[in-house]
Backbone of each chain as ProteinMPNN parsed JSONL, in Angstrom:
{"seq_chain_A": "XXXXXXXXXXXXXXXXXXXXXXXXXXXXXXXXXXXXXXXXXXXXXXXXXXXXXXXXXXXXXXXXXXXXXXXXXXXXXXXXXXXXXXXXX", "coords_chain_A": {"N_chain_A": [[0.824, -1.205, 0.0], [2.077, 1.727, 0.693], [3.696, 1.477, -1.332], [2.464, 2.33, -3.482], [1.285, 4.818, -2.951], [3.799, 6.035, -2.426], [4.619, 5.938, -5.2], [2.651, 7.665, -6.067], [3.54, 9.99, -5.107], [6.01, 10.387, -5.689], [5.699, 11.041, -8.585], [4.573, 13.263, -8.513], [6.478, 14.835, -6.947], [8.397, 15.279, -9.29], [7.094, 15.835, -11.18], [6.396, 18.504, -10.475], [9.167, 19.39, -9.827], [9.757, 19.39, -12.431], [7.861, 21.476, -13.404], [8.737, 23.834, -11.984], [11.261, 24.039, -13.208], [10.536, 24.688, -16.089], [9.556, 27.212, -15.273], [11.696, 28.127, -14.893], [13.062, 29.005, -16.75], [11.078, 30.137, -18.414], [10.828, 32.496, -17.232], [10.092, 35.965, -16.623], [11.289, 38.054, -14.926], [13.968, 38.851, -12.865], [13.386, 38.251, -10.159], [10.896, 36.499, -9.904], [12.985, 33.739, -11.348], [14.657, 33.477, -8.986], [12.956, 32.772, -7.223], [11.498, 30.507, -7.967], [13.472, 28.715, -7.898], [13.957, 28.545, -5.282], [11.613, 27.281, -4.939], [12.059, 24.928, -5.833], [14.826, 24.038, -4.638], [13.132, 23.283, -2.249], [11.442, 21.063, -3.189], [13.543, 19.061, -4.014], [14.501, 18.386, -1.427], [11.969, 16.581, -0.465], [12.162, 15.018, -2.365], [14.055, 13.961, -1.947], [13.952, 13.007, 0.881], [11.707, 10.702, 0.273], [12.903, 9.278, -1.504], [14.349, 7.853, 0.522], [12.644, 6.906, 2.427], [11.667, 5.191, 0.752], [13.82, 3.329, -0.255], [14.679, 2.546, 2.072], [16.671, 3.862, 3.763], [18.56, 5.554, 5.941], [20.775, 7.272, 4.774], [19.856, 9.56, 3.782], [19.279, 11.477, 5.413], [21.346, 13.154, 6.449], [22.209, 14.74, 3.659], [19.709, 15.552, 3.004], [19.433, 17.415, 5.026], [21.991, 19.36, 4.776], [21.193, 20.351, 1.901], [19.002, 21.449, 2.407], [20.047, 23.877, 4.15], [22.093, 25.035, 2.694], [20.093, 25.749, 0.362], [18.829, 27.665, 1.724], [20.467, 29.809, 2.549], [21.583, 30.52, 0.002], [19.098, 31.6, -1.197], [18.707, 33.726, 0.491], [21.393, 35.309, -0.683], [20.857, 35.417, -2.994], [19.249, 37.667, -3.321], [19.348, 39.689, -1.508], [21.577, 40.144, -3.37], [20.147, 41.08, -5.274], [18.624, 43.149, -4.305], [20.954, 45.378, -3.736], [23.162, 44.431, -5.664], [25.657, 43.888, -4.811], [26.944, 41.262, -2.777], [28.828, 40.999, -0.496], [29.908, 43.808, 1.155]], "CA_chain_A": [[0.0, 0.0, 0.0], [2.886, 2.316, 0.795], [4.139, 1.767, -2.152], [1.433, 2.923, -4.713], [1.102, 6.066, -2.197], [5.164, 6.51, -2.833], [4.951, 6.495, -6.651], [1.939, 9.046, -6.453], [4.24, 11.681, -4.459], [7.241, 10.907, -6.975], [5.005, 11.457, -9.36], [4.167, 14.824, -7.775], [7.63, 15.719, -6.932], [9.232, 15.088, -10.452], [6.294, 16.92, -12.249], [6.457, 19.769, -9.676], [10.427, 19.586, -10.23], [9.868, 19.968, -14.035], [7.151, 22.987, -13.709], [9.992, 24.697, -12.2], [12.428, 24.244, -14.522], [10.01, 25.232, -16.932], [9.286, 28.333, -14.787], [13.102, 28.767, -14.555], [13.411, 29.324, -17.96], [10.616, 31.021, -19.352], [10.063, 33.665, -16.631], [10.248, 37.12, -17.206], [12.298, 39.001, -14.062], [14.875, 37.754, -12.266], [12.645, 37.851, -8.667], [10.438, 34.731, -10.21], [13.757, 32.872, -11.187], [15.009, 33.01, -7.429], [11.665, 31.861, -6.185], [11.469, 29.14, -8.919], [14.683, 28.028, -7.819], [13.749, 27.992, -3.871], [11.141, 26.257, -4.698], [13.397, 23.563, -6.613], [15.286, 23.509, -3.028], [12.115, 22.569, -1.648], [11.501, 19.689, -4.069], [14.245, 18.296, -3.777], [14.215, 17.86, -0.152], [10.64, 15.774, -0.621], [12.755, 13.979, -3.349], [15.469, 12.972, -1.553], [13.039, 11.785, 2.053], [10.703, 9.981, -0.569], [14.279, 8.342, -1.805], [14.995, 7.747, 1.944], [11.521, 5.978, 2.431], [11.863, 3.948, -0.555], [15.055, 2.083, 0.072], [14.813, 2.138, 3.869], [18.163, 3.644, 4.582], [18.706, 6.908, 6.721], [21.787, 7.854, 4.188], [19.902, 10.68, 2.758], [19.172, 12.322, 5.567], [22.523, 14.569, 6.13], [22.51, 15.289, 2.334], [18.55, 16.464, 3.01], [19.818, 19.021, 5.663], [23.043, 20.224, 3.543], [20.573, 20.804, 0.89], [18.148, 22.656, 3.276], [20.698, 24.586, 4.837], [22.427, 25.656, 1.415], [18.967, 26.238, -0.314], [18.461, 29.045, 2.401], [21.558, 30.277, 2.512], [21.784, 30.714, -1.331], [18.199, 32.341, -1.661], [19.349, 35.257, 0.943], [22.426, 35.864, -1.384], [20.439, 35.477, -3.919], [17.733, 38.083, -2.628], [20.523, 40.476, -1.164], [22.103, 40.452, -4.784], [18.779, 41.646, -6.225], [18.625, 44.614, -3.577], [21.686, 45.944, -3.625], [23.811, 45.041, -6.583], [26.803, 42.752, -4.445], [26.694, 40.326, -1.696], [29.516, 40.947, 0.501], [30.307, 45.182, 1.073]], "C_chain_A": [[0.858, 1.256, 0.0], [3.788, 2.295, -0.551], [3.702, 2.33, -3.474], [1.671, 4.56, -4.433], [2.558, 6.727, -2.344], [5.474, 6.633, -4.169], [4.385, 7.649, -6.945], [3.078, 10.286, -6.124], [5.846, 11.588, -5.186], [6.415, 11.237, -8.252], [4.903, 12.958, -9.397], [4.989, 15.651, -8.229], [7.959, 16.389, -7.921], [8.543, 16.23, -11.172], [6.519, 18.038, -11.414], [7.786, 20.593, -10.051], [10.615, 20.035, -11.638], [9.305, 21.286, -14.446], [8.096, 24.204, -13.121], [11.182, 24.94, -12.612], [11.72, 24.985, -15.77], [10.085, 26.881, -16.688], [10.607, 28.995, -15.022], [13.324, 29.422, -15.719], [12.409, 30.469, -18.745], [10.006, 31.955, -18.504], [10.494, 34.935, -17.105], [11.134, 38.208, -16.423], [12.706, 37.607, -13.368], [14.068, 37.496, -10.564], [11.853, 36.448, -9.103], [11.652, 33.597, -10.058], [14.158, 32.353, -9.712], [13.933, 32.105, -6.876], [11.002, 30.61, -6.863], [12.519, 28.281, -7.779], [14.388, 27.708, -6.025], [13.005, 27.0, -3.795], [11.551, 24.8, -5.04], [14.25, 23.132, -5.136], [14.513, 22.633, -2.48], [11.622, 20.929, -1.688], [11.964, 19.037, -3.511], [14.462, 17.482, -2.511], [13.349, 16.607, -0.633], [11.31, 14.794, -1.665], [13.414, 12.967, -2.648], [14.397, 12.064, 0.462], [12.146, 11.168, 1.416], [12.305, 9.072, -1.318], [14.315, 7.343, -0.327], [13.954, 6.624, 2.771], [11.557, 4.528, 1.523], [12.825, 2.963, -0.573], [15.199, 1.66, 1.402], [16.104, 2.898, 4.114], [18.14, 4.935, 5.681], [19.969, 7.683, 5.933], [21.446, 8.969, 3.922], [19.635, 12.178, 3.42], [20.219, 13.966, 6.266], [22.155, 15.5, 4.671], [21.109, 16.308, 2.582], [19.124, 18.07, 4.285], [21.151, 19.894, 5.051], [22.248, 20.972, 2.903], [19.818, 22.561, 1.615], [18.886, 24.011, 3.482], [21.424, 25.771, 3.714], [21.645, 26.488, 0.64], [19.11, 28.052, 0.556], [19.215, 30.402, 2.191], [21.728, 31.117, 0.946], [20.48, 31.732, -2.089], [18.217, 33.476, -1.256], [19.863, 36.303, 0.263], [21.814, 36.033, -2.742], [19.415, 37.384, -4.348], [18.242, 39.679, -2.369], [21.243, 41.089, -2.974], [20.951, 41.366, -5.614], [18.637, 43.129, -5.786], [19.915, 45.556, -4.029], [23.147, 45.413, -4.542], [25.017, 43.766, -6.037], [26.217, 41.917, -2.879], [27.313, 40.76, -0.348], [29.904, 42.61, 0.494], [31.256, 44.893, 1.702]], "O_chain_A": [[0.396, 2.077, -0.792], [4.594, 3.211, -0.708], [4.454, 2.715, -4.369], [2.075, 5.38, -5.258], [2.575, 7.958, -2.386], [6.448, 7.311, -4.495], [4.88, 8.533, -7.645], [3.329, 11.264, -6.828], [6.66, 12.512, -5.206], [7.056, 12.03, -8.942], [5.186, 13.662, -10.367], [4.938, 16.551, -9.066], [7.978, 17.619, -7.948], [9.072, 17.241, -11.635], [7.15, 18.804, -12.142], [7.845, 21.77, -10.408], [11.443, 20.876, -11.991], [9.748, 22.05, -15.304], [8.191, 25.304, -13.665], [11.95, 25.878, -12.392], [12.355, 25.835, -16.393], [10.501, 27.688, -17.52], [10.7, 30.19, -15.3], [13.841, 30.536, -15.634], [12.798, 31.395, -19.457], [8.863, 32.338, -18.749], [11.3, 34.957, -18.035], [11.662, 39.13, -17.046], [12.366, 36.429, -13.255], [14.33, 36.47, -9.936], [12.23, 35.379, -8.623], [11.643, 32.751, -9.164], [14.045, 31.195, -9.31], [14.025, 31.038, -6.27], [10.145, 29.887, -6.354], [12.183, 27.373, -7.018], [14.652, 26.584, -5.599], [13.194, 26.021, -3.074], [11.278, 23.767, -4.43], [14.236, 21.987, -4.684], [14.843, 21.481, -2.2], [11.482, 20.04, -0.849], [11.46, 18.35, -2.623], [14.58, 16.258, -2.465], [13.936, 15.662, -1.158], [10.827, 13.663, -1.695], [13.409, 11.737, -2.666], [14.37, 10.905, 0.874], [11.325, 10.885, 2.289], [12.111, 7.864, -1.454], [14.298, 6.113, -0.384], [14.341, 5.736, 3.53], [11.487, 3.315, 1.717], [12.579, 1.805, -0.913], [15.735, 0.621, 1.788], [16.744, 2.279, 4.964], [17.067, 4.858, 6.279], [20.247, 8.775, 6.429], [22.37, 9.76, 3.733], [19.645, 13.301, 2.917], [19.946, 15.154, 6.44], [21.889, 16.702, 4.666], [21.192, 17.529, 2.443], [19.092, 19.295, 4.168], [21.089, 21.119, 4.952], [22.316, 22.189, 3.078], [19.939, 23.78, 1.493], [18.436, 25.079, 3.069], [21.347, 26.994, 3.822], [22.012, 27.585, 0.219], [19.382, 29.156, 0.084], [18.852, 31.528, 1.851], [21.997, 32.318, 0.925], [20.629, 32.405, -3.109], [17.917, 34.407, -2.003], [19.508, 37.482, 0.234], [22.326, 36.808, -3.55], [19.136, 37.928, -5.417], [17.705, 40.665, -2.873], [21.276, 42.221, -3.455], [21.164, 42.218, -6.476], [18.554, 44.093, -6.546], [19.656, 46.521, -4.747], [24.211, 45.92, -4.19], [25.241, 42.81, -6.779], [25.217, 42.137, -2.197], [26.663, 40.89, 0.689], [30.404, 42.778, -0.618], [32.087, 45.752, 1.995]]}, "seq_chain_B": "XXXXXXXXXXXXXXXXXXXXXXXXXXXXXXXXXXXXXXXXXXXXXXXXXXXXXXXXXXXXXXXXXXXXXXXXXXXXXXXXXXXXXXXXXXXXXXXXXXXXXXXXXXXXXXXXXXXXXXXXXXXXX", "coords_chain_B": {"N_chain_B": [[-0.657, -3.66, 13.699], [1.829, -2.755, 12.48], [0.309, -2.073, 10.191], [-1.425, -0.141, 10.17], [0.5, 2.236, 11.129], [1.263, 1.733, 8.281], [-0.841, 2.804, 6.814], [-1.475, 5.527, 7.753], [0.848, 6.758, 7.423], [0.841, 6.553, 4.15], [-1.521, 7.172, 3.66], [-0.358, 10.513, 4.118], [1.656, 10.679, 2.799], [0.265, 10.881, 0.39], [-1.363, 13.41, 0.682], [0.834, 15.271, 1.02], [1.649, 15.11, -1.433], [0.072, 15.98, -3.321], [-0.037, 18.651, -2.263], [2.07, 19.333, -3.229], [2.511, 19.556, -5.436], [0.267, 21.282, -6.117], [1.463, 23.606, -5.041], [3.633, 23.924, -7.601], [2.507, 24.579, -9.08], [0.938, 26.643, -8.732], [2.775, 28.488, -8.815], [2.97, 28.468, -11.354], [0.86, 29.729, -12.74], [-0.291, 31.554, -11.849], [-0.689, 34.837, -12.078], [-0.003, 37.534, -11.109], [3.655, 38.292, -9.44], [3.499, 39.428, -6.758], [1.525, 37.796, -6.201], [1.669, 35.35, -7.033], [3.949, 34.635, -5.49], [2.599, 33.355, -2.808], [2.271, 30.672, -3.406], [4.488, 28.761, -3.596], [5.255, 29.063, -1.156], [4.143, 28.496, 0.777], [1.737, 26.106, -0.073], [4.129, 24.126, -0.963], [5.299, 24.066, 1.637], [3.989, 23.095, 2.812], [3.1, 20.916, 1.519], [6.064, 19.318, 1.765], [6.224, 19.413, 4.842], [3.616, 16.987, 5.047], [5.322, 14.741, 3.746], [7.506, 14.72, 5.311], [6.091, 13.669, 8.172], [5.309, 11.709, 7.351], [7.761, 9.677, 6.744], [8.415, 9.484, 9.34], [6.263, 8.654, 10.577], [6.526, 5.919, 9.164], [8.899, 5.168, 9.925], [8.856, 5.034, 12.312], [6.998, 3.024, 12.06], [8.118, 0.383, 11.287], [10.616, 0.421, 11.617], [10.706, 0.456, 14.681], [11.402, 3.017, 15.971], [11.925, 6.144, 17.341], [12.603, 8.815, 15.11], [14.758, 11.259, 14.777], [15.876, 12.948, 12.857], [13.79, 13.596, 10.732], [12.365, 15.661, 11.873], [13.931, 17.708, 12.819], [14.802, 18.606, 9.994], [12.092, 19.843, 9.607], [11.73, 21.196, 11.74], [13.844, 23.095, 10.319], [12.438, 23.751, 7.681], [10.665, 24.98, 8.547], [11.358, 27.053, 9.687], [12.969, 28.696, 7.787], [11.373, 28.992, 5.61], [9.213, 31.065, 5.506], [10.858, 33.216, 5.771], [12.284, 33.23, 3.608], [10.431, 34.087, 1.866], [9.787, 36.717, 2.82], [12.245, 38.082, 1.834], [12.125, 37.627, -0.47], [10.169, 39.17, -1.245], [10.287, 41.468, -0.274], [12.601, 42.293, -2.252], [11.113, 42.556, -4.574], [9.811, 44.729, -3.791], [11.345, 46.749, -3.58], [12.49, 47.074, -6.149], [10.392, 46.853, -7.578], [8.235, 48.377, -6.684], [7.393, 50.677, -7.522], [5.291, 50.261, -9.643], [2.995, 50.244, -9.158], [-0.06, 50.542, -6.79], [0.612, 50.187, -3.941], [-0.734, 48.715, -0.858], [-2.928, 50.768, 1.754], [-1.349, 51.753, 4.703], [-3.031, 51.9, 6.821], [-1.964, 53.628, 8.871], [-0.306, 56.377, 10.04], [2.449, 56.055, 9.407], [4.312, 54.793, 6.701], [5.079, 51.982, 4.96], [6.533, 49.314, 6.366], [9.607, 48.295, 5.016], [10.095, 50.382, 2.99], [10.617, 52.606, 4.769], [12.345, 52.346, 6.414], [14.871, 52.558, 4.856], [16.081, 54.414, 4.913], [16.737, 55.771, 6.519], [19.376, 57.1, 8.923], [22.502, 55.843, 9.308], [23.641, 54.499, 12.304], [26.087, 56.269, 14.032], [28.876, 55.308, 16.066], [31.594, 55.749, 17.74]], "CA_chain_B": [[-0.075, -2.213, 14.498], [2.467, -1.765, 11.764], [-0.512, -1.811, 9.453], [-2.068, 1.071, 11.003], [1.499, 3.3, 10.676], [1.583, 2.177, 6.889], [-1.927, 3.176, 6.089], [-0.959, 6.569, 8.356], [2.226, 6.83, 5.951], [0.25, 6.571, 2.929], [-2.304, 8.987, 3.594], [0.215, 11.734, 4.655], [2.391, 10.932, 1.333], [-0.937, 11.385, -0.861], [-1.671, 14.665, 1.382], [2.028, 15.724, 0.858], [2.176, 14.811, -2.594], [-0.757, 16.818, -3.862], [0.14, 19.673, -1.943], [3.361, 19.959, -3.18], [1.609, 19.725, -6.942], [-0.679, 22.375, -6.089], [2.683, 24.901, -4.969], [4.479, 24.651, -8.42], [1.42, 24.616, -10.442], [0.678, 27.999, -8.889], [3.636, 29.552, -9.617], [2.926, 28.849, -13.192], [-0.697, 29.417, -12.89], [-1.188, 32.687, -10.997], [-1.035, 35.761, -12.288], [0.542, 38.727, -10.28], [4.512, 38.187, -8.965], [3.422, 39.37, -5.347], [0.572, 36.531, -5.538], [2.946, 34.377, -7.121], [4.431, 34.628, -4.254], [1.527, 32.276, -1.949], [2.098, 29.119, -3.696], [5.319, 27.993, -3.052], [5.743, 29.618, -0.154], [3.122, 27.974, 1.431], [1.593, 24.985, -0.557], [5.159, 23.202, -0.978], [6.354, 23.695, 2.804], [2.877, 21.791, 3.857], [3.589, 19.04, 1.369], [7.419, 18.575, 2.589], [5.966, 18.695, 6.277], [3.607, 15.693, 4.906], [6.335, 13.67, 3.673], [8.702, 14.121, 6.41], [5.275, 13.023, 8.925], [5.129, 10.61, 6.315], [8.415, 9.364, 6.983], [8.465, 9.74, 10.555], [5.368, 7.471, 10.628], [7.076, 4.984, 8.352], [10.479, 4.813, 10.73], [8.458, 4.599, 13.886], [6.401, 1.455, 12.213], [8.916, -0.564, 10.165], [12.207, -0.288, 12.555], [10.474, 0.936, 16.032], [12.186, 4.002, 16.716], [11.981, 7.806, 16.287], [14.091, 9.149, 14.158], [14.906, 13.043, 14.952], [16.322, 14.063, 11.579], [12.592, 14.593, 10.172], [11.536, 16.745, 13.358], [14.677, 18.721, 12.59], [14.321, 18.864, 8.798], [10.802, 20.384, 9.624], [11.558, 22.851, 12.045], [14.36, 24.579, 9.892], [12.229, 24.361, 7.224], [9.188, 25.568, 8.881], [11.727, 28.451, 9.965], [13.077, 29.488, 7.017], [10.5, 29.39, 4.239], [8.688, 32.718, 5.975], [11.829, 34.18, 5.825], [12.797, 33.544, 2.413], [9.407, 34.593, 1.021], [9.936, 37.836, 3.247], [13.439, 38.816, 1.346], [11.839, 37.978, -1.983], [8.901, 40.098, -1.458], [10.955, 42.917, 0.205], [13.267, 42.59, -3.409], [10.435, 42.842, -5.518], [8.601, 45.555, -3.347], [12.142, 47.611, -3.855], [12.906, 47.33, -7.557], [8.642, 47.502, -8.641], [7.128, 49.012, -6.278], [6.509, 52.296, -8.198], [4.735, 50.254, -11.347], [1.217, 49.614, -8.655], [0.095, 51.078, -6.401], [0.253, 49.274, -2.751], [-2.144, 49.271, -0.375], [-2.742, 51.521, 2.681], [-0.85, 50.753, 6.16], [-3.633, 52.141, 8.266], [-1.589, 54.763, 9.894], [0.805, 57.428, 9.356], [3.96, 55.563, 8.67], [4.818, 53.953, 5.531], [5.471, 50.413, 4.955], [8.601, 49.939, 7.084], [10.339, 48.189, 3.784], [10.106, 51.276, 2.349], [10.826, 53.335, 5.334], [13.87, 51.983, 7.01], [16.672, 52.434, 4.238], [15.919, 56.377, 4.259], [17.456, 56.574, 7.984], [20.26, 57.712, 9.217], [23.089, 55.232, 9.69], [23.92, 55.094, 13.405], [27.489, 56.219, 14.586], [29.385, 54.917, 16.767], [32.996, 56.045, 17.896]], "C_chain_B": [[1.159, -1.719, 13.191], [1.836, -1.426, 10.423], [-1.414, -0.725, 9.431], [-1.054, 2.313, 10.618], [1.793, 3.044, 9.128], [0.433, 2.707, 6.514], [-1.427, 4.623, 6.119], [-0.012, 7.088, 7.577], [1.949, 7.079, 4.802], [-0.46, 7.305, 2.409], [-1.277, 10.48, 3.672], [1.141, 11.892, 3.395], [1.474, 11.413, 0.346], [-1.083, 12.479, -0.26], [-0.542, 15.719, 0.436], [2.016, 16.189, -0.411], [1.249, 16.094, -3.481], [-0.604, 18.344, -2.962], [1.564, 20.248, -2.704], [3.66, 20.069, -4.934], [1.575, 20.853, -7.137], [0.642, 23.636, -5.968], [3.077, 25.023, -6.427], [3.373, 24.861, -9.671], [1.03, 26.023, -10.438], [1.663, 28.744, -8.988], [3.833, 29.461, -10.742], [1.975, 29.368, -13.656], [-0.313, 30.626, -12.871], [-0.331, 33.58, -11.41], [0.529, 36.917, -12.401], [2.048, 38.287, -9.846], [4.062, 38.393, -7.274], [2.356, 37.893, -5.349], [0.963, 34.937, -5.77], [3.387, 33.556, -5.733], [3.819, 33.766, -2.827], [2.065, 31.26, -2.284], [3.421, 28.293, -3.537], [5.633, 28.127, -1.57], [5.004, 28.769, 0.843], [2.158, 26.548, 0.852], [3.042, 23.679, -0.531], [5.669, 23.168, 0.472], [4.967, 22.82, 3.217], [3.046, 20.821, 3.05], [4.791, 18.497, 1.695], [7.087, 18.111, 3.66], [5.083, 17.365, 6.224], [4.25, 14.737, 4.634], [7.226, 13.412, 4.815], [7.85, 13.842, 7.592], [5.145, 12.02, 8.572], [6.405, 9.115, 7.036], [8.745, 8.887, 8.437], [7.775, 8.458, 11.227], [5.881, 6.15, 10.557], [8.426, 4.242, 9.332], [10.003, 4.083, 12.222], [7.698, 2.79, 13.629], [7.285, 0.136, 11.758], [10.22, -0.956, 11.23], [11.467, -0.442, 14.302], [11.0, 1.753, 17.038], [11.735, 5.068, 15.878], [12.927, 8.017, 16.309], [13.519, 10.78, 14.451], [15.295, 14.203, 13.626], [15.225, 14.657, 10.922], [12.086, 15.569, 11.187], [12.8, 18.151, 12.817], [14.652, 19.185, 11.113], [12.974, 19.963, 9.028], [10.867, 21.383, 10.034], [12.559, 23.546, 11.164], [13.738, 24.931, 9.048], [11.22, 25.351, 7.459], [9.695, 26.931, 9.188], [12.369, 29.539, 8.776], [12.628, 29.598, 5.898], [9.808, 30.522, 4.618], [10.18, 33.742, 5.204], [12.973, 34.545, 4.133], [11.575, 33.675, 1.568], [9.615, 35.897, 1.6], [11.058, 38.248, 2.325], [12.756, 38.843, -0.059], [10.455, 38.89, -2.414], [9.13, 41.724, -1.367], [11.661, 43.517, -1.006], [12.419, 43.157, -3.913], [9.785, 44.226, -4.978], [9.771, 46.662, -4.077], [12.138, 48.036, -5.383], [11.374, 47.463, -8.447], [7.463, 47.765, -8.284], [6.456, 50.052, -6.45], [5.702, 51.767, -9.225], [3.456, 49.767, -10.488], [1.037, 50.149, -7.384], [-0.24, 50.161, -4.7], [-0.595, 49.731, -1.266], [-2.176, 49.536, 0.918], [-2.551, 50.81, 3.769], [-2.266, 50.815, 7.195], [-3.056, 53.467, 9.369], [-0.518, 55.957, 9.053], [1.909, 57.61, 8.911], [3.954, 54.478, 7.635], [5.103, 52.656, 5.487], [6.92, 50.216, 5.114], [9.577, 48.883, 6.404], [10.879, 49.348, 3.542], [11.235, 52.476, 3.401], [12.337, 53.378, 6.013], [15.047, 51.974, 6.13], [16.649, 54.259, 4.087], [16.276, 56.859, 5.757], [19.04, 56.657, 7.871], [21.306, 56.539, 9.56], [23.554, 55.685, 11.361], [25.382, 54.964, 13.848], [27.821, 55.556, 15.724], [30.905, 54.494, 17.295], [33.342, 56.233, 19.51]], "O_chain_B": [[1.37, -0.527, 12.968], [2.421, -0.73, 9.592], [-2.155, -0.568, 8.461], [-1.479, 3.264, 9.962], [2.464, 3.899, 8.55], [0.679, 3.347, 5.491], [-1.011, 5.151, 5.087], [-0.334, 8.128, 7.003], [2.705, 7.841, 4.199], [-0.424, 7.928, 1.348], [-1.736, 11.497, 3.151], [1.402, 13.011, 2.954], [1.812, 12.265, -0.476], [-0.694, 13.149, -1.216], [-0.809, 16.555, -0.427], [2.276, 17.36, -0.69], [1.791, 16.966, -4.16], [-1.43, 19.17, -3.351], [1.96, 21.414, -2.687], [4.656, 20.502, -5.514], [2.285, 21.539, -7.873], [0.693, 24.513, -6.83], [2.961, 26.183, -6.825], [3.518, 25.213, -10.841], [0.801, 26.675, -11.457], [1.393, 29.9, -9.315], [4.677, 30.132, -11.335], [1.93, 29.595, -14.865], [0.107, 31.012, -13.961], [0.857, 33.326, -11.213], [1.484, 37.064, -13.163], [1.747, 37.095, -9.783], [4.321, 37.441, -6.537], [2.509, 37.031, -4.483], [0.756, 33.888, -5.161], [3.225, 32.445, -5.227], [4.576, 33.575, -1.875], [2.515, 30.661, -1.308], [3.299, 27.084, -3.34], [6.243, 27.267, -0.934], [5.652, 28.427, 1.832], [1.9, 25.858, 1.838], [2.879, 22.53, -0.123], [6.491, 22.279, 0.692], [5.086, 21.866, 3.986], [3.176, 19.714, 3.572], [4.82, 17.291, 1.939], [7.284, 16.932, 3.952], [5.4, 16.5, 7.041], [3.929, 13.684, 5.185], [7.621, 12.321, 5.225], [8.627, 13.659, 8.529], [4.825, 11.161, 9.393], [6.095, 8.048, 7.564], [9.377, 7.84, 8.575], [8.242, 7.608, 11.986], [5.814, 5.33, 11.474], [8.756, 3.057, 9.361], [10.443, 3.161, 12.909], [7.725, 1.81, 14.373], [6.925, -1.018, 11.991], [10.669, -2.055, 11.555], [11.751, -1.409, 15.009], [11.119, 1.595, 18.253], [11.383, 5.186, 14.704], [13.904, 7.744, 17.006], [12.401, 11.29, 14.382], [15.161, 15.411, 13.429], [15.273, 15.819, 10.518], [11.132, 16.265, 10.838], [12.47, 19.301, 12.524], [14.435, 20.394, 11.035], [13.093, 21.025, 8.416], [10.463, 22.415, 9.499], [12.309, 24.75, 11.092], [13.792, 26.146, 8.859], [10.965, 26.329, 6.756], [8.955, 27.91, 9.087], [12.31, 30.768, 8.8], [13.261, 30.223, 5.048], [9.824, 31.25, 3.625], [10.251, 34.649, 4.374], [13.787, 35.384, 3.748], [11.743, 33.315, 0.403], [9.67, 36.639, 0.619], [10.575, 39.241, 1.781], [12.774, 39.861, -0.751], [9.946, 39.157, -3.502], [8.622, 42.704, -1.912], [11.633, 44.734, -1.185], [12.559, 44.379, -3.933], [9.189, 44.868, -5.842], [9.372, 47.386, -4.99], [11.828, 49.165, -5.763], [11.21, 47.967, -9.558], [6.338, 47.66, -8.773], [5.407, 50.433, -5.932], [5.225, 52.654, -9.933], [2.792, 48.882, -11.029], [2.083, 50.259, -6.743], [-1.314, 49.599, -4.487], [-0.917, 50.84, -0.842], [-1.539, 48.728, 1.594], [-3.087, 49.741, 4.059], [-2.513, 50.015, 8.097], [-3.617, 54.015, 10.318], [-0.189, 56.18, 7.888], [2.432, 58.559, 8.326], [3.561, 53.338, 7.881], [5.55, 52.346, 6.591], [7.942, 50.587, 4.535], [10.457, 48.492, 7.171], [12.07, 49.516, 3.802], [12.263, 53.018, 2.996], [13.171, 54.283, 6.048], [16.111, 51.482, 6.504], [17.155, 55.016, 3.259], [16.153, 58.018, 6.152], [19.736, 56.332, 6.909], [20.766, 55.999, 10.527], [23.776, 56.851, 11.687], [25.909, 53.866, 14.031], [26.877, 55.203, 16.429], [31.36, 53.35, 17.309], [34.491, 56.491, 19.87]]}, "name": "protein", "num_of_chains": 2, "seq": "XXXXXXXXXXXXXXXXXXXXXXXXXXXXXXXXXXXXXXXXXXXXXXXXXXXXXXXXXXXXXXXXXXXXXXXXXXXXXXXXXXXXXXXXXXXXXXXXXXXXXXXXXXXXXXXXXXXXXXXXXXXXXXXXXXXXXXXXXXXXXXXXXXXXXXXXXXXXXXXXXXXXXXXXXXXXXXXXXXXXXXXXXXXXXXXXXXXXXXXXXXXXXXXXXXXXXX"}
């Protein structure tokens, strides 16, 4: 049963993962791209603990908080860059 | 009993799963950049928090232990998806907020985005 219910939400993910690639590409300012792309952070997470479910292991979940932690990190600088032109004064 | 935490598991992945649909569909869907701005922000962090309940479920029925990495997964993200829809709203308010016109605080001070880069740096020697 768990496993029907684990293809639907890769199902999900993947297509979710593709509408923002789509988004990534054919948006029109650079504020969408960033928030495409966070949400692509997001994804991925749900990718990688729907990986983590699926094989049984607990391997994925460092890589899921790296990700997390990076994602955030990277949308700030991202965010910051948009305001004011550089990152670091 | 561990038939009970897979059903529990199953539902919360289908919950998850369609929530986390519904987020990137509306940032292709909807409209406006500020309203944009709802659907990931908020549709995709409630389907992650179903998967990693999902998971949680799944660990507690299959091995018989909780596992802490989804509790922690959850709260940072639960802490910093506000906070990275706040910077990208604050960007956009900066660079296009003269092309609409935004809508009244209620009082006599300005939307304190707006207001706080027009002070005074404070010394200190």
């Amino acid at each position: 049963m768990i496993d029907y219910a684990l293809y639907f939400a890769f199902a999900c993910f993947g297509s979710a993962l593709l509408m923002n690639l789509w988004k990534i590409v054919t948006a029109h300012g650079v504020g969408d791209r960033v928030l495409a792309l966070d949400t692509m952070v997001v994804n991925s997470i749900a990718i990688l603990v729907l990986m983590g479910i699926f094989q049984g292991t607990e391997v994925f979940f460092e890589a899921t908080m790296i990700i997390a932690m990076l994602g955030f990190v990277s949308t700030v600088a991202f965010a910051r860059f948009m305001l004011r032109g550089n990152i670091i004064e | 009993m561990e038939q009970i935490f897979d059903i529990l598991a199953a539902i919360f992945l289908v919950i998850g799963g369609f929530f986390g649909f519904v987020g990137s569909f509306g940032l292709l869907k909807l409209g406006d950049p500020m309203s944009r701005l709802h659907a990931p922000t908020k549709a995709t962090t409630l389907g992650v928090g179903g998967v990693l309940i999902a998971s949680l479920l799944h660990s507690f029925g299959a091995e018989g232990y909780v596992s802490v990495h989804e509790l922690l997964i959850t709260l940072f993200l639960f802490l910093t998806a506000p906070i990275t829809a706040l910077f990208i709203a604050k960007a956009h308010i900066h660079r296009h907020g003269d092309d609409y016109e935004l809508p009244p605080t209620g009082g006599d001070a300005s939307w304190a985005v707006l207001s706080d880069s027009e002070e005074e740096p404070v010394k200190t020697d």
